[in-house]
Each structure stands twice: as C-alpha cells, then as structure tokens.
PyMOL Python script that loads the backbone (N, CA, C, O; Angstrom):
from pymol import cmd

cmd.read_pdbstr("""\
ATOM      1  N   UNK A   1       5.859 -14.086   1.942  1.00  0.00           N
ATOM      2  CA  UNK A   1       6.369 -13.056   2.805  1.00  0.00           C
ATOM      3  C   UNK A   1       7.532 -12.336   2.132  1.00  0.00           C
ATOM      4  O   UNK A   1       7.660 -11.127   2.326  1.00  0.00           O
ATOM      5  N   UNK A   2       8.284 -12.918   1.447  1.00  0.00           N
ATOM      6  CA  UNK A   2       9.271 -12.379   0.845  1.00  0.00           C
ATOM      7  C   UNK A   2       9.194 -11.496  -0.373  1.00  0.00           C
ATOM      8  O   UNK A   2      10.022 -10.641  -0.688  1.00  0.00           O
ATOM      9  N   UNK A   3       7.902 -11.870  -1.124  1.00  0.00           N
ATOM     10  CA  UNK A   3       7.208 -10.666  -2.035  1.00  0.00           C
ATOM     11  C   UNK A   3       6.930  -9.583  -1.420  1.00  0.00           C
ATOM     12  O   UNK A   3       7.223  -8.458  -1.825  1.00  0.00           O
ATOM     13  N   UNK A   4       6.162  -9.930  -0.081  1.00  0.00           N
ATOM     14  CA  UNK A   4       5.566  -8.501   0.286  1.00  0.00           C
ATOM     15  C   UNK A   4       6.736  -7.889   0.836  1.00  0.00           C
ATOM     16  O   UNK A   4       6.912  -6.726   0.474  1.00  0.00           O
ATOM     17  N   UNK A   5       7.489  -8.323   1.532  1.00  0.00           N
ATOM     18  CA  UNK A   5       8.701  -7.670   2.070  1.00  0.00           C
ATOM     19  C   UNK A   5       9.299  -6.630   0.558  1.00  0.00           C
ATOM     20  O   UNK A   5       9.215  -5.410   0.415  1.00  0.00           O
ATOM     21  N   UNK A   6       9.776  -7.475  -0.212  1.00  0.00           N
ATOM     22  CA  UNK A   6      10.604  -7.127  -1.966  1.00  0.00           C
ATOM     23  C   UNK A   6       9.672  -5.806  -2.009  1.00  0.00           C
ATOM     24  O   UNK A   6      10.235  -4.718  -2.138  1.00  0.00           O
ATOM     25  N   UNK A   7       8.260  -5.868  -1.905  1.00  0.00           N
ATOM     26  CA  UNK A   7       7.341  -4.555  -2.355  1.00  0.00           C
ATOM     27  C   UNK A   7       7.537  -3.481  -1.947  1.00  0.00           C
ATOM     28  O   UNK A   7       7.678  -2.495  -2.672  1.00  0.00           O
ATOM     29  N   UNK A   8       7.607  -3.474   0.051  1.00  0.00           N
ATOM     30  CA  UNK A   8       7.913  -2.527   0.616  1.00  0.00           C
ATOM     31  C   UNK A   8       9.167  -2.022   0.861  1.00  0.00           C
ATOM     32  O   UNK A   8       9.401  -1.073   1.609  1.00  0.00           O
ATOM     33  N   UNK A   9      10.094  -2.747   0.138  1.00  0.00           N
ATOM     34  CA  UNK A   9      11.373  -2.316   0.150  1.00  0.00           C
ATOM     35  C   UNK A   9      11.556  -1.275  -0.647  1.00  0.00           C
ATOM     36  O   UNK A   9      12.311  -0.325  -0.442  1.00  0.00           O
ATOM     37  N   UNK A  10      10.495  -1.551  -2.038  1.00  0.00           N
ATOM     38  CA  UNK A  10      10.526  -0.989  -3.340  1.00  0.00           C
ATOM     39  C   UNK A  10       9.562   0.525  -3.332  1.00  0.00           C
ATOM     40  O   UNK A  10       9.626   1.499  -4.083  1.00  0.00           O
ATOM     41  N   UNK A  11       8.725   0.256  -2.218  1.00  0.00           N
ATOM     42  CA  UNK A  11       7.667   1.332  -1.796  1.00  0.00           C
ATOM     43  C   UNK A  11       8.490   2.179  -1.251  1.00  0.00           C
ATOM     44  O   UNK A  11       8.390   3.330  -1.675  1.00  0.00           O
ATOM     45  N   UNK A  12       9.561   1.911  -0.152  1.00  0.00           N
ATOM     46  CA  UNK A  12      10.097   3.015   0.393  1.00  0.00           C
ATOM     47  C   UNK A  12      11.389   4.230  -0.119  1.00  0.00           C
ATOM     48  O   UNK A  12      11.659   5.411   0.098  1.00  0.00           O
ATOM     49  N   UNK A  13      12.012   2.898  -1.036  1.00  0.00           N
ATOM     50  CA  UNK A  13      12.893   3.411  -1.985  1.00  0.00           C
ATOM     51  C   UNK A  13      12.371   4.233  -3.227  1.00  0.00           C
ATOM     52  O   UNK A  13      13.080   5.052  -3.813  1.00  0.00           O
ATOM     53  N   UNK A  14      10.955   3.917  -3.607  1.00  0.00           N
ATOM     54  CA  UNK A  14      10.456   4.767  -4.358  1.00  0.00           C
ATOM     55  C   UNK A  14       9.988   6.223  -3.678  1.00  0.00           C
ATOM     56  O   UNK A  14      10.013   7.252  -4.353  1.00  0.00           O
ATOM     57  N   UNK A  15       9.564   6.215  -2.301  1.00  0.00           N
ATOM     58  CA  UNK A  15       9.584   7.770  -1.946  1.00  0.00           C
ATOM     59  C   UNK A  15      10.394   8.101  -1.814  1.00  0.00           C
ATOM     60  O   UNK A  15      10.140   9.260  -1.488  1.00  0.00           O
ATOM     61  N   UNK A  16      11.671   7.970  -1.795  1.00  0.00           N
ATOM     62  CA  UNK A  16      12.997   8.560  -1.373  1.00  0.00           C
ATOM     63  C   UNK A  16      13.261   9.150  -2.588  1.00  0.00           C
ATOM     64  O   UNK A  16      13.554  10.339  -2.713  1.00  0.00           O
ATOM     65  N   UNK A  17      13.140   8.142  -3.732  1.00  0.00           N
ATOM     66  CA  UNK A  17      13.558   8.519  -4.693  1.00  0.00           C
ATOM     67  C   UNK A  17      12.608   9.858  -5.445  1.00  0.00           C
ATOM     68  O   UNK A  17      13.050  10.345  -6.485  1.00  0.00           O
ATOM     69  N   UNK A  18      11.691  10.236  -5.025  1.00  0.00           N
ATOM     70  CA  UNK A  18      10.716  10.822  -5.792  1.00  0.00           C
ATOM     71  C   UNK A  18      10.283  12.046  -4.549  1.00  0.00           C
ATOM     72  O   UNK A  18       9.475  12.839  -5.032  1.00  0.00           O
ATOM     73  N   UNK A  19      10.562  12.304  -3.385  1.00  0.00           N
ATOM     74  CA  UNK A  19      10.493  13.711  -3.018  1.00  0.00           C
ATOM     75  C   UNK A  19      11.800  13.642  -2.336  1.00  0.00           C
ATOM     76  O   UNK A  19      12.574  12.693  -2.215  1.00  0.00           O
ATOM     77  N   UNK A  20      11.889  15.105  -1.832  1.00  0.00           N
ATOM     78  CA  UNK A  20      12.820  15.638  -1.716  1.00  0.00           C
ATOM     79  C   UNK A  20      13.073  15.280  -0.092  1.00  0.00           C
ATOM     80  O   UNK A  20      12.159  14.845   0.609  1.00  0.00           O
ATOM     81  N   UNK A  21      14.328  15.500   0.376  1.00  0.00           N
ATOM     82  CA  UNK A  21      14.960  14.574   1.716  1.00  0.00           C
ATOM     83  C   UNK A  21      13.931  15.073   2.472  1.00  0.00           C
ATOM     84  O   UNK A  21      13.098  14.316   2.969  1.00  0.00           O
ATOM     85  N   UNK A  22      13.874  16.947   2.699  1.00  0.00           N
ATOM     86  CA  UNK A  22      13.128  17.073   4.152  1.00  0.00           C
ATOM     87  C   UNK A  22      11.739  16.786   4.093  1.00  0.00           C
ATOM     88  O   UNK A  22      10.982  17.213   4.964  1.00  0.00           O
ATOM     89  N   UNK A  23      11.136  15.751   2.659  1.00  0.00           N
ATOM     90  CA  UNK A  23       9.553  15.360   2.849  1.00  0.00           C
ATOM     91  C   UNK A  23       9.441  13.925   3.042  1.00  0.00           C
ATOM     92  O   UNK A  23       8.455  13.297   3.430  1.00  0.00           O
ATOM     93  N   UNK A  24      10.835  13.404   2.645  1.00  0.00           N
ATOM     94  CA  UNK A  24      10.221  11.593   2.442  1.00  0.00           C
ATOM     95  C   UNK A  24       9.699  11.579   4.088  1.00  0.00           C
ATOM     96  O   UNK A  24       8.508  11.268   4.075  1.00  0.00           O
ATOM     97  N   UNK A  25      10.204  11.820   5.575  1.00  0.00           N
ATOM     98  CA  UNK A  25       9.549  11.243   6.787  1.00  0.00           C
ATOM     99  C   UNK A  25       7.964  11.101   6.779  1.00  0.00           C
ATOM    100  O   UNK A  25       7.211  10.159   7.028  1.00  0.00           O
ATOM    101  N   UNK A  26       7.706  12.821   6.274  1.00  0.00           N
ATOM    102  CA  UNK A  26       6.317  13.079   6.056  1.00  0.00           C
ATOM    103  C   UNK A  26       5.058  12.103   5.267  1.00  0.00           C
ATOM    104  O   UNK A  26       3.889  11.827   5.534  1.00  0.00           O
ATOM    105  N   UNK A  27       6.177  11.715   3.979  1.00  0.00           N
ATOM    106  CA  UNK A  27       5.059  11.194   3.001  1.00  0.00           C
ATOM    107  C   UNK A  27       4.824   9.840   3.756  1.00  0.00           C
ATOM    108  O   UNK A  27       3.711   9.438   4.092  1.00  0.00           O
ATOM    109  N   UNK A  28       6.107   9.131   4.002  1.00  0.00           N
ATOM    110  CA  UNK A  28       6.639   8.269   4.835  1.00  0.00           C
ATOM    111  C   UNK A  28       5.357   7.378   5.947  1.00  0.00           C
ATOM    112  O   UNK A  28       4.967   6.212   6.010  1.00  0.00           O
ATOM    113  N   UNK A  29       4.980   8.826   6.799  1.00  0.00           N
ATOM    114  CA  UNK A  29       4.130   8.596   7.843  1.00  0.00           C
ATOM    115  C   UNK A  29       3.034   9.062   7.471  1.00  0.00           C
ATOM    116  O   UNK A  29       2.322   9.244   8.458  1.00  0.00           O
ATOM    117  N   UNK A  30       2.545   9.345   6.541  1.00  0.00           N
ATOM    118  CA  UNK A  30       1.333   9.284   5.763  1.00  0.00           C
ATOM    119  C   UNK A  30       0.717   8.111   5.208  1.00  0.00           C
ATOM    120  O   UNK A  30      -0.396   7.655   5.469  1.00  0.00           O
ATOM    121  N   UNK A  31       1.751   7.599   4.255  1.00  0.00           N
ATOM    122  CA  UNK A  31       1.623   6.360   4.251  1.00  0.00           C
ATOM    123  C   UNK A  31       1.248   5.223   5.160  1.00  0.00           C
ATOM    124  O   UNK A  31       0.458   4.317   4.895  1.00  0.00           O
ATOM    125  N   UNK A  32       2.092   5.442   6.531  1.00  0.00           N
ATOM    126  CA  UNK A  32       2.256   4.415   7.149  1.00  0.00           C
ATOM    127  C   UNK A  32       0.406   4.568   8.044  1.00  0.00           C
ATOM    128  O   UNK A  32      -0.332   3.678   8.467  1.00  0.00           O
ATOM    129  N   UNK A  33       0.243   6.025   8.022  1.00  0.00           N
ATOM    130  CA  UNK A  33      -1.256   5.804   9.026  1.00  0.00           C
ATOM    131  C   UNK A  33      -2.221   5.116   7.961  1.00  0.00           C
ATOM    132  O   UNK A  33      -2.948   4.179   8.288  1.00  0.00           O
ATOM    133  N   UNK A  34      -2.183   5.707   6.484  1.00  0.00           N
ATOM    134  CA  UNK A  34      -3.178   5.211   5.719  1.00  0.00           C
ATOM    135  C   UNK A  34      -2.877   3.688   5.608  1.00  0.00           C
ATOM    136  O   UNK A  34      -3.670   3.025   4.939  1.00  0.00           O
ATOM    137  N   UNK A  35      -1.798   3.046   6.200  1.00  0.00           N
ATOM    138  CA  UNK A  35      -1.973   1.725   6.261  1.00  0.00           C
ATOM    139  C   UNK A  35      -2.402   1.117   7.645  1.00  0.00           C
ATOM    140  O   UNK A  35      -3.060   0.095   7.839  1.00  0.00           O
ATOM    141  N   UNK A  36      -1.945   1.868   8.429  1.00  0.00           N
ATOM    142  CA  UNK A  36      -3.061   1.569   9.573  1.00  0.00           C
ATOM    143  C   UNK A  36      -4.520   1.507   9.683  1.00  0.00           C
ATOM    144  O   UNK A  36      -5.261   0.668  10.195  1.00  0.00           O
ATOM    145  N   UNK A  37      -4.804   2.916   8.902  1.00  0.00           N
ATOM    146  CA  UNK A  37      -6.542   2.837   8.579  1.00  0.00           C
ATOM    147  C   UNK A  37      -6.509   2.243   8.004  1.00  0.00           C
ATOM    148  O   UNK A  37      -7.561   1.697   8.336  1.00  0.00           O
ATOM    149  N   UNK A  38      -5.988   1.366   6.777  1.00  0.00           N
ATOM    150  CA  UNK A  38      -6.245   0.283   5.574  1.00  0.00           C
ATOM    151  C   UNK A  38      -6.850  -1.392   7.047  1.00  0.00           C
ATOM    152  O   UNK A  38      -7.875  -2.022   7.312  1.00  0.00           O
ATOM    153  N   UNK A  39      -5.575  -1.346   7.464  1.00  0.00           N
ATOM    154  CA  UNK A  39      -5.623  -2.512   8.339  1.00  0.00           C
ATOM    155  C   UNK A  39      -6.692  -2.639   9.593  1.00  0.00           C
ATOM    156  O   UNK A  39      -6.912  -3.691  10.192  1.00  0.00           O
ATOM    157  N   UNK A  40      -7.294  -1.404   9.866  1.00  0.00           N
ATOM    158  CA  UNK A  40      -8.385  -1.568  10.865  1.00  0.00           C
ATOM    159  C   UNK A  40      -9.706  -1.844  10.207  1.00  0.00           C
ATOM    160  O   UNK A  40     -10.688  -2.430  10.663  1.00  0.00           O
ATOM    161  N   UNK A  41      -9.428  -1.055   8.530  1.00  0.00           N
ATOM    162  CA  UNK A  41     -10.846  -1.419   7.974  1.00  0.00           C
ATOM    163  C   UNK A  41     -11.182  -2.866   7.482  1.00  0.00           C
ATOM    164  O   UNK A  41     -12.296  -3.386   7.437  1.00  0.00           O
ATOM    165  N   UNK A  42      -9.849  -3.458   7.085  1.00  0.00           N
ATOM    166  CA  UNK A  42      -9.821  -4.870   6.546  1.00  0.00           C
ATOM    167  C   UNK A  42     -10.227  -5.842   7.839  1.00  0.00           C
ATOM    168  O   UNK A  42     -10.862  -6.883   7.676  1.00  0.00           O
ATOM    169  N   UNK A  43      -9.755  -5.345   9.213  1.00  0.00           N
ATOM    170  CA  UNK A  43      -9.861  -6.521  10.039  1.00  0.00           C
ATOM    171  C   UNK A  43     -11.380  -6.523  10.167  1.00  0.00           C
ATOM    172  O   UNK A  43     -11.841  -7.648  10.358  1.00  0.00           O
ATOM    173  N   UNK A  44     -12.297  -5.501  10.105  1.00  0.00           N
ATOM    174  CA  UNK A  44     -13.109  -5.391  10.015  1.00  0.00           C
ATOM    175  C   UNK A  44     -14.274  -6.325   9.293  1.00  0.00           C
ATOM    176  O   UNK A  44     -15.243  -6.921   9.764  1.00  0.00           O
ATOM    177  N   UNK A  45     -13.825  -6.211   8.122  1.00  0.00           N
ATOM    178  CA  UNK A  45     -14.394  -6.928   6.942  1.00  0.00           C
ATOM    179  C   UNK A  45     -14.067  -8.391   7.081  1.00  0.00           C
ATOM    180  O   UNK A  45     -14.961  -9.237   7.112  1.00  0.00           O
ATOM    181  N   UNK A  46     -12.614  -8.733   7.177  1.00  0.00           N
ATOM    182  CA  UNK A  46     -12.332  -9.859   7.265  1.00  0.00           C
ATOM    183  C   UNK A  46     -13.408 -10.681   8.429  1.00  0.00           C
ATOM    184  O   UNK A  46     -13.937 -11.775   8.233  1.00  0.00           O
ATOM    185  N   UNK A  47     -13.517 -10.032   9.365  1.00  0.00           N
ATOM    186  CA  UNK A  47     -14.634 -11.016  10.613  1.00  0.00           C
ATOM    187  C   UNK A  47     -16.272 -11.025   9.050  1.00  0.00           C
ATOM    188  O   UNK A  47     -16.532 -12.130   8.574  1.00  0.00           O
ATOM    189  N   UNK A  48     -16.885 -10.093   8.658  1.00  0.00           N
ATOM    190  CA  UNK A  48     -17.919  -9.976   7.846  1.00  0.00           C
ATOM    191  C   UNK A  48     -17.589 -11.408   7.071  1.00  0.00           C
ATOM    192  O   UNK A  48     -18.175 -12.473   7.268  1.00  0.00           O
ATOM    193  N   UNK A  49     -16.438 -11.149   6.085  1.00  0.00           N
ATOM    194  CA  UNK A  49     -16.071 -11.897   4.983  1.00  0.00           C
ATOM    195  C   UNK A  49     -16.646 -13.587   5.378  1.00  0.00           C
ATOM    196  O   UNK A  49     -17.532 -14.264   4.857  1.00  0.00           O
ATOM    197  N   UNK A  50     -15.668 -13.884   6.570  1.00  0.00           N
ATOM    198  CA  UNK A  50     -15.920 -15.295   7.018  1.00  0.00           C
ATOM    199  C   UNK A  50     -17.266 -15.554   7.570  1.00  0.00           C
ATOM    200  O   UNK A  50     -18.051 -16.416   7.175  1.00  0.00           O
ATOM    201  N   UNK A  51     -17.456 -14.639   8.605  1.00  0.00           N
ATOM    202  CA  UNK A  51     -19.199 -14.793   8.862  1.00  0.00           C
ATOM    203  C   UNK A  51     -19.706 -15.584   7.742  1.00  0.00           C
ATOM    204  O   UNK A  51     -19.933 -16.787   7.605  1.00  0.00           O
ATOM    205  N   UNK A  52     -19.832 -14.455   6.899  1.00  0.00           N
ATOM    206  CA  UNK A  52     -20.581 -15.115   5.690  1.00  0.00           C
ATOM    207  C   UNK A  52     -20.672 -16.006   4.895  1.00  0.00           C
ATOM    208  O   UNK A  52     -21.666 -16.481   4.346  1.00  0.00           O
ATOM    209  N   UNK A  53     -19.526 -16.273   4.813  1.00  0.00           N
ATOM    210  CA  UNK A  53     -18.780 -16.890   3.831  1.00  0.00           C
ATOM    211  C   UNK A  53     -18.240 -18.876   4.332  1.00  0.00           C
ATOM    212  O   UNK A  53     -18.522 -19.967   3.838  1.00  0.00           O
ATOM    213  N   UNK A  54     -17.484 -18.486   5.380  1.00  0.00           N
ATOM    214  CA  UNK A  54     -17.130 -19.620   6.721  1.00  0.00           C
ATOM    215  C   UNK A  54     -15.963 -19.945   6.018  1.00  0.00           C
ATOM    216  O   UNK A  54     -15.310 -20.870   6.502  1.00  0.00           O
ATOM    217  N   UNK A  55     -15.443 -19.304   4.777  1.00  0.00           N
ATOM    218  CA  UNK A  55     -13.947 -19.878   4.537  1.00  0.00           C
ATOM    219  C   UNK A  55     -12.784 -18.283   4.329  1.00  0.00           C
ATOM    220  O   UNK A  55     -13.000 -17.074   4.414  1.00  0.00           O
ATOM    221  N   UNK A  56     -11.713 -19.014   4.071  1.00  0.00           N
ATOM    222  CA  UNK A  56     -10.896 -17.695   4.281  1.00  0.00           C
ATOM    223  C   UNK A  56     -10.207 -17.512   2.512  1.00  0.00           C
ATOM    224  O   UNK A  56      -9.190 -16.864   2.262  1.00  0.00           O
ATOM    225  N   UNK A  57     -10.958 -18.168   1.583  1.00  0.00           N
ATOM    226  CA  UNK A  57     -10.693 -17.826   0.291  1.00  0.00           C
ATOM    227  C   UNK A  57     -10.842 -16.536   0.210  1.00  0.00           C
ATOM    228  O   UNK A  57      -9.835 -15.836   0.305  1.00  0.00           O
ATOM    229  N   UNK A  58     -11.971 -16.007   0.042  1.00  0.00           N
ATOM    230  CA  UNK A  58     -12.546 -14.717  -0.469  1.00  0.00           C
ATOM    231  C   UNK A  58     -10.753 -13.431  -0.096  1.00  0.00           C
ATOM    232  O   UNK A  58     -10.254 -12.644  -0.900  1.00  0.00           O
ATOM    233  N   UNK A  59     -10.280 -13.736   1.364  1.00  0.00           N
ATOM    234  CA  UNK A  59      -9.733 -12.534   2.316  1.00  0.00           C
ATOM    235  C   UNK A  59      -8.213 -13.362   1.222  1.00  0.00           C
ATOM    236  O   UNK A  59      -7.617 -12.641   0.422  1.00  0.00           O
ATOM    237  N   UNK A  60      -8.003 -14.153   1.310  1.00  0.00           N
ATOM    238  CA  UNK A  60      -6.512 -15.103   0.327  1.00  0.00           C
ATOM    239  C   UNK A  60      -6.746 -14.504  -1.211  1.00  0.00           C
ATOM    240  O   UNK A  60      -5.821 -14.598  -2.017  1.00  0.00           O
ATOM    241  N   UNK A  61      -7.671 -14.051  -1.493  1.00  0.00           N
ATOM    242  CA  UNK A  61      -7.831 -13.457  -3.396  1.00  0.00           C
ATOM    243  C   UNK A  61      -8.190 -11.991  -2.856  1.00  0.00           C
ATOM    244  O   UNK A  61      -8.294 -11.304  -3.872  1.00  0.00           O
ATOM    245  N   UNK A  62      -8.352 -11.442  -2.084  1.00  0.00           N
ATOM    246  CA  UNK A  62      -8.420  -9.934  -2.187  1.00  0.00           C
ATOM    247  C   UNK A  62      -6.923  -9.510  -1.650  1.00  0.00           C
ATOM    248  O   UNK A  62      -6.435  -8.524  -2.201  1.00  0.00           O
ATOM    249  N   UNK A  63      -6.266 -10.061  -0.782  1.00  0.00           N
ATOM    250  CA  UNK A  63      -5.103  -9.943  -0.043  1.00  0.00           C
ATOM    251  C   UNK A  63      -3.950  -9.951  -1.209  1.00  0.00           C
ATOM    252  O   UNK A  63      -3.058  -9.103  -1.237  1.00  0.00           O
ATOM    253  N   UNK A  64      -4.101 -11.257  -2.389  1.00  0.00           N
ATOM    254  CA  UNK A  64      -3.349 -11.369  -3.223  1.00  0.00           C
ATOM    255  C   UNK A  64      -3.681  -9.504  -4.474  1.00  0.00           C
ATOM    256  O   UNK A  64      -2.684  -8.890  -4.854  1.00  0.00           O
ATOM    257  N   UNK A  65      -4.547  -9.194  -4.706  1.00  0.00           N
ATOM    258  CA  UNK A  65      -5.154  -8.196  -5.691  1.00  0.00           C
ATOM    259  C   UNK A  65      -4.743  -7.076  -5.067  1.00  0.00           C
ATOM    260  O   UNK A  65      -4.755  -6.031  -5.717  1.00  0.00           O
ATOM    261  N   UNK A  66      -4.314  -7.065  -3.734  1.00  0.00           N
ATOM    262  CA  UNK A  66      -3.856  -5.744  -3.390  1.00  0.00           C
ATOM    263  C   UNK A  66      -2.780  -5.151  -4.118  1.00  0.00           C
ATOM    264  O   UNK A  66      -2.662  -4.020  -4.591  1.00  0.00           O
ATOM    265  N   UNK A  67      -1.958  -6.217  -4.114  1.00  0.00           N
ATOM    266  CA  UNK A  67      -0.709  -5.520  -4.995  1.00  0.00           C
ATOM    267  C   UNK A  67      -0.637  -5.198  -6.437  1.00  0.00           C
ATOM    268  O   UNK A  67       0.162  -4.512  -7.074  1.00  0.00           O
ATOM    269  N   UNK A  68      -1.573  -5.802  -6.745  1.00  0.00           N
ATOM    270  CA  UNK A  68      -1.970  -5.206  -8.400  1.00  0.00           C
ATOM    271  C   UNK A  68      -2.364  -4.107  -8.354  1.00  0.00           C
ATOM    272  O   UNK A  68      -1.710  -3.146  -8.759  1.00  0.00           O
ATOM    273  N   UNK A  69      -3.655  -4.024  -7.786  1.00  0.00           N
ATOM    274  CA  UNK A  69      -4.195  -2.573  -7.292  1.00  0.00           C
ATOM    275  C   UNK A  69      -3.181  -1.562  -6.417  1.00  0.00           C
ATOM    276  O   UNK A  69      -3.544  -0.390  -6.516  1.00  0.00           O
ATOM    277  N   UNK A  70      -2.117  -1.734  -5.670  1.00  0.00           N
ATOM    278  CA  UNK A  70      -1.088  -0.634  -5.319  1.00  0.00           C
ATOM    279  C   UNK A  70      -0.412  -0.205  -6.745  1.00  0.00           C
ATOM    280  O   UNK A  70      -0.374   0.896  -7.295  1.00  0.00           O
ATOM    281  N   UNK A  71       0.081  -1.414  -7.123  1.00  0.00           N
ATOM    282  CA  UNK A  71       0.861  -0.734  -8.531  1.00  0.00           C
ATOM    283  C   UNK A  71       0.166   0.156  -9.605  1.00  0.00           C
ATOM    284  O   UNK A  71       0.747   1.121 -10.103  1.00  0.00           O
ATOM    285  N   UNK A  72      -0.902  -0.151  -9.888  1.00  0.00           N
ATOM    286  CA  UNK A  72      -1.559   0.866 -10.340  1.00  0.00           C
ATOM    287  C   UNK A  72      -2.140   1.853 -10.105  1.00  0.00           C
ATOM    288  O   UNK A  72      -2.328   2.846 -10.809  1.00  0.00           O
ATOM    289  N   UNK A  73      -2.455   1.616  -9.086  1.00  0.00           N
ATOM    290  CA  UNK A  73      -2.421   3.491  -8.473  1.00  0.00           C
ATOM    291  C   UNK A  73      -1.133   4.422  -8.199  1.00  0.00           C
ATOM    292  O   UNK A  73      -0.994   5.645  -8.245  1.00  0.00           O
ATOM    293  N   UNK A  74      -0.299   3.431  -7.915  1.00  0.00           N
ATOM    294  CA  UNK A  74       1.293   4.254  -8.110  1.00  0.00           C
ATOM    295  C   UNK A  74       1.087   5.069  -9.371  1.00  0.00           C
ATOM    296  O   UNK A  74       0.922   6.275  -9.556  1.00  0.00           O
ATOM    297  N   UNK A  75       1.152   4.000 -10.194  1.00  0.00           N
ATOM    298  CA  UNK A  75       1.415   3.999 -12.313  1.00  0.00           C
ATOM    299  C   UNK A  75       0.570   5.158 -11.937  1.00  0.00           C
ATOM    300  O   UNK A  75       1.243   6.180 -11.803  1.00  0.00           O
ATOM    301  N   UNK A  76      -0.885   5.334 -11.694  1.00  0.00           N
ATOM    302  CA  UNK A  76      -2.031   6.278 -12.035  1.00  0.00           C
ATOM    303  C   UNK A  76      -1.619   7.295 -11.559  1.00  0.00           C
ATOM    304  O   UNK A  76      -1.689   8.339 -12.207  1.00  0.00           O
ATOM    305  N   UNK A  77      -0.909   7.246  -9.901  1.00  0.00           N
ATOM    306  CA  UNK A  77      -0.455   8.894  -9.634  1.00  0.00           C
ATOM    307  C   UNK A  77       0.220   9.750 -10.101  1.00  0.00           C
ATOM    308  O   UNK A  77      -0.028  10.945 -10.264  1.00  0.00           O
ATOM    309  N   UNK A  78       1.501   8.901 -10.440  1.00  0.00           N
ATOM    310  CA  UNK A  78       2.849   9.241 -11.062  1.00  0.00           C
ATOM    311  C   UNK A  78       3.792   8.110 -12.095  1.00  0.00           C
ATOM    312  O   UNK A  78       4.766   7.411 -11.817  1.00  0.00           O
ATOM    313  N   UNK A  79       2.910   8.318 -13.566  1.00  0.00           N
ATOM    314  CA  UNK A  79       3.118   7.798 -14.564  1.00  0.00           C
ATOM    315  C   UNK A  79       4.691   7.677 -14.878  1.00  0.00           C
ATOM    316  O   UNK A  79       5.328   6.766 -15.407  1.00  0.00           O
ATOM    317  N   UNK A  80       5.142   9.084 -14.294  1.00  0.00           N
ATOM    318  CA  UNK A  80       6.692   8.268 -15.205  1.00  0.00           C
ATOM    319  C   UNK A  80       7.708   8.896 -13.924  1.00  0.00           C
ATOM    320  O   UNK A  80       8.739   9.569 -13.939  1.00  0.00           O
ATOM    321  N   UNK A  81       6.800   8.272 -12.752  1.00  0.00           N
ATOM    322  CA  UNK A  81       7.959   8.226 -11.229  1.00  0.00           C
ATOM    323  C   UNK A  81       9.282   9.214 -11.546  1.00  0.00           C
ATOM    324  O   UNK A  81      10.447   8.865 -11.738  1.00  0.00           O
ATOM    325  N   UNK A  82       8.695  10.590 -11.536  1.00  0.00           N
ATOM    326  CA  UNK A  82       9.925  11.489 -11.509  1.00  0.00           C
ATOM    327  C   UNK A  82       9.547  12.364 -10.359  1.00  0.00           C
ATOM    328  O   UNK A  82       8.430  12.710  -9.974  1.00  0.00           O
ATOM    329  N   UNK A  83      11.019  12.707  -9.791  1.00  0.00           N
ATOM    330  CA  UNK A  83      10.718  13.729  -8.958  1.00  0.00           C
ATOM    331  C   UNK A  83      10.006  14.677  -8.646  1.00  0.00           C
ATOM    332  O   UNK A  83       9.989  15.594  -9.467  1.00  0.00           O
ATOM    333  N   UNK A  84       9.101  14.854  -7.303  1.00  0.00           N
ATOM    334  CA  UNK A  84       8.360  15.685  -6.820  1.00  0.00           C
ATOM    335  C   UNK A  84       8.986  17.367  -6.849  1.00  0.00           C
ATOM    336  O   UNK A  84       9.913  17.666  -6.097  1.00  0.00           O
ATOM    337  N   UNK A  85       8.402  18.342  -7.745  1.00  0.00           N
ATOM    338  CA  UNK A  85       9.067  19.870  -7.198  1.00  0.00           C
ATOM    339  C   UNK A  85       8.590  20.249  -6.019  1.00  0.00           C
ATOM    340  O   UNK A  85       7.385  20.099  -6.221  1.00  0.00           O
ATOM    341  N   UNK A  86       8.670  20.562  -5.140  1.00  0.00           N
ATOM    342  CA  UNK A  86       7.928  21.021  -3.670  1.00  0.00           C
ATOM    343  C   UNK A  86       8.621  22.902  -3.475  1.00  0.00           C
ATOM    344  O   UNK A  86       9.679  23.299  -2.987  1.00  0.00           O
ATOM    345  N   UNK A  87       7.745  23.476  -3.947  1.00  0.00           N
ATOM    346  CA  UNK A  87       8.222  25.394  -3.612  1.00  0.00           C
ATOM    347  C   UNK A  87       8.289  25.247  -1.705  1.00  0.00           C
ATOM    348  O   UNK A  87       8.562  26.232  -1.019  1.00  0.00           O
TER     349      UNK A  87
END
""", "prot")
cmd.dss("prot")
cmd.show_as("cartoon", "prot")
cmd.util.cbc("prot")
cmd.orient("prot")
C-alpha cells in the first residue's frame, strides 16, 4: 500500500509539474475518470479471471505489472517530462 500510495503521490506531482496551473484540475479529472473506467473494466475481468481460473494469482501478477506498464507509457508520452506549452 505504501508503494502505490509513493506512485500516486508521484503521479500527481508530476502533473503539476508538467502543465500549467489553470490545466492540472482538468488533466487531474481526466485521469481520475480514466481510472474509474480502468476500475469498472478490471472488476469485470477479475469475476472472468477467477471463474476460470478459481485462484487470485493471475489478478496478484497483472495488478503488480500495472505499474511497470504506467511508467512506461508516462516515459512513451513524455520522454523527457518537460513542460506542457498550452496557446
């Protein structure tokens, strides 16, 4: 819990740091729905996963890979995390 906490500390401080004041709310709550849709599609799967499966490994190794996979799509969006210009 304390990793994922450390992450999103680091997630939010990184939009602050990277657009400009009157957009971080925006990107902010963009974020936050695409993690809502993230979390309705997973609960989803997660009932599939075990169905199938009858253990909760599979949802414990994809849960862990998320954060590899966030960081690199960060890295992939914005390679060298510099400020957003917004006209």
């Amino acid at each position: 819990m304390a990793a994922h906490q450390g992450f999103s500390a680091n997630l939010f401080t990184t939009t602050s740091d990277m657009f400009p004041r009157a957009a971080v709310g925006s990107v902010v709550g963009i974020g936050g729905a695409m993690g809502a849709l993230g979390i309705a599609l997973m609960q989803k799967l997660a009932g599939y996963v075990v169905q199938a499966t009858g253990s909760y490994s599979v949802l414990f190794m994809i849960s862990a890979s998320m954060y590899l996979l966030a960081v690199g799509v960060i890295h992939l969006f914005a390679p060298r995390l510099e400020q957003a210009q917004l006209d």
